[in-house]
C-alpha positions as CSV (number, residue, x, y, z in Angstrom):
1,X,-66.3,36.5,5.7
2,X,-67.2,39.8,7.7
3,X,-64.6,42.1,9.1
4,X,-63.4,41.1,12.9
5,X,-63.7,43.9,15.0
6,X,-62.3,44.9,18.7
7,X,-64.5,47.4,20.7
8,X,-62.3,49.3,23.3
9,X,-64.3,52.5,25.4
10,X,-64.3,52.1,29.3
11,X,-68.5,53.0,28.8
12,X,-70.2,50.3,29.0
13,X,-73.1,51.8,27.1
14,X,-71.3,52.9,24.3
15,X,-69.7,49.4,24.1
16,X,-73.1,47.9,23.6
17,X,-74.6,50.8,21.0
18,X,-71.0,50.1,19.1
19,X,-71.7,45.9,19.1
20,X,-75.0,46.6,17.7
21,X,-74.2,49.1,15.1
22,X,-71.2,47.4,14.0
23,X,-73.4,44.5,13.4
24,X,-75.7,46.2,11.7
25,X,-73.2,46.6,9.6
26,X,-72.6,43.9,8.5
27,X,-68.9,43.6,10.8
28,X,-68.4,40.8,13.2
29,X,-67.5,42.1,16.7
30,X,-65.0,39.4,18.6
31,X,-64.4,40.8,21.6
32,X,-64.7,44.2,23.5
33,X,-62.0,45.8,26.2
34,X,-62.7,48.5,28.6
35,X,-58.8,49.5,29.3
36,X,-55.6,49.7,27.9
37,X,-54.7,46.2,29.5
38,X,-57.5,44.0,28.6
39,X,-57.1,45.3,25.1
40,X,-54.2,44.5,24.4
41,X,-54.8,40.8,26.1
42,X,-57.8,40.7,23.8
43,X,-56.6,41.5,20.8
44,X,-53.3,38.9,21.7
45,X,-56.0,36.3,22.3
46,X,-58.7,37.5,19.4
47,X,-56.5,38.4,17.1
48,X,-59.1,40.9,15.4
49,X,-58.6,42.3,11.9
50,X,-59.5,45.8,13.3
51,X,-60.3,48.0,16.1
52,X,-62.6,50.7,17.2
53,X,-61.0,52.3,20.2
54,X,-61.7,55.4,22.4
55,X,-59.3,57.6,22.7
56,X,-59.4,58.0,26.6
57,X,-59.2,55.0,29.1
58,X,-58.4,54.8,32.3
59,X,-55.3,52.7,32.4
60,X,-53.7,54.8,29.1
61,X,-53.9,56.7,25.9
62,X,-56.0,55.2,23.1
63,X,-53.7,56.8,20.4
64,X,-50.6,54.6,22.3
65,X,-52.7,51.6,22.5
66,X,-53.1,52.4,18.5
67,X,-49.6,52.1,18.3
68,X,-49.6,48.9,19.6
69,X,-52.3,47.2,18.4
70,X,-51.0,48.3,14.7
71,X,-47.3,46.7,15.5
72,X,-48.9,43.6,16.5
73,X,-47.9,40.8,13.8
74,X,-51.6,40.1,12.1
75,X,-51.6,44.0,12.5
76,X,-55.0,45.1,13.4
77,X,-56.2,47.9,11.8
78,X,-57.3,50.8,14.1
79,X,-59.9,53.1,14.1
80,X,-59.3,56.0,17.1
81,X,-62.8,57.6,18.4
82,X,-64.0,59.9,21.1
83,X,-66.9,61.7,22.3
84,X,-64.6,64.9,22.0
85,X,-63.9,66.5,18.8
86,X,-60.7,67.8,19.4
87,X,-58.7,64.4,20.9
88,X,-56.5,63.6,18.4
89,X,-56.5,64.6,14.4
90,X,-56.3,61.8,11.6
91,X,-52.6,62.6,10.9
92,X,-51.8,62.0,14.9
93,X,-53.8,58.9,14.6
94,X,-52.3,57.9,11.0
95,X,-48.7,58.6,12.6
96,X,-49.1,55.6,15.5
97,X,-50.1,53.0,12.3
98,X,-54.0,54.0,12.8
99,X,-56.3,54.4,10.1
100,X,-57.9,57.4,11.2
101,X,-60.0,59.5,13.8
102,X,-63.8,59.7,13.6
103,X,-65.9,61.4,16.4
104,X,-68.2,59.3,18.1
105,X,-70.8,62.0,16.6
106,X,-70.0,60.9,13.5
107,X,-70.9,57.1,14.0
108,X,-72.1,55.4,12.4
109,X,-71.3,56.5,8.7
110,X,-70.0,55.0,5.6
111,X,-66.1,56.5,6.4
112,X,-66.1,54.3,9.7
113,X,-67.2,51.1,7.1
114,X,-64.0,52.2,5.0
115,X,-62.1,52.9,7.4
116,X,-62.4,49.2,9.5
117,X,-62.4,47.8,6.6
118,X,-59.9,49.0,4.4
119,X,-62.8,48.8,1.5
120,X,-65.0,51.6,0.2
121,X,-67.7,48.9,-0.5
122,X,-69.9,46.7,1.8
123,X,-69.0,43.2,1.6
């Protein structure tokens, strides 16, 4: 069975690119948030195996929302993105229980695969 995953960005757009790519994939998007609120109500409800989520959204900070998705019992495994560079580092995001940081330049590519996966391999 394919990786669940959570999309979290508050663009619409990139949402939709992200659904399709991750299913390209070969992952199995569940659900997608646009804030900090209806992400966590999602994931609560989805209970995904991992997440992709953007760094800035309206409502609050991706890398807290890492924090708690990560804490959350089934515990989700996150993967932090933006559009800038320079958000956060992969030892900021790996210190709130993330995987990692990827740019969204750098989507999509086989370290976002291992990285929502947990796997260096494609199922």
């Amino acid at each position: 069975m394919s990786t669940s995953v959570l999309v979290v960005d508050d663009d619409p757009g990139f949402r939709a690119l992200a659904v399709r790519m991750l299913g390209g994939m070969g992952l199995r998007v569940v659900g997608e948030a646009d804030t900090f609120a209806s992400a966590t109500r999602a994931a609560t409800a989805l209970r995904p195996q991992s997440a992709l989520v953007d760094v800035g959204l309206p409502d609050g900070d991706g890398v807290a929302l890492a924090r708690v998705l990560a804490a959350m019992p089934w515990a989700t495994r996150v993967v932090l993105t933006s559009s800038n560079r320079d958000a956060t580092t992969d030892s900021e995001a790996q210190s709130v229980g993330a995987a990692g940081f990827i740019a969204k330049d750098d989507l999509p590519s086989g370290e976002l695969w291992t990285l929502l996966t947990g796997t260096g391999e494609r199922e």
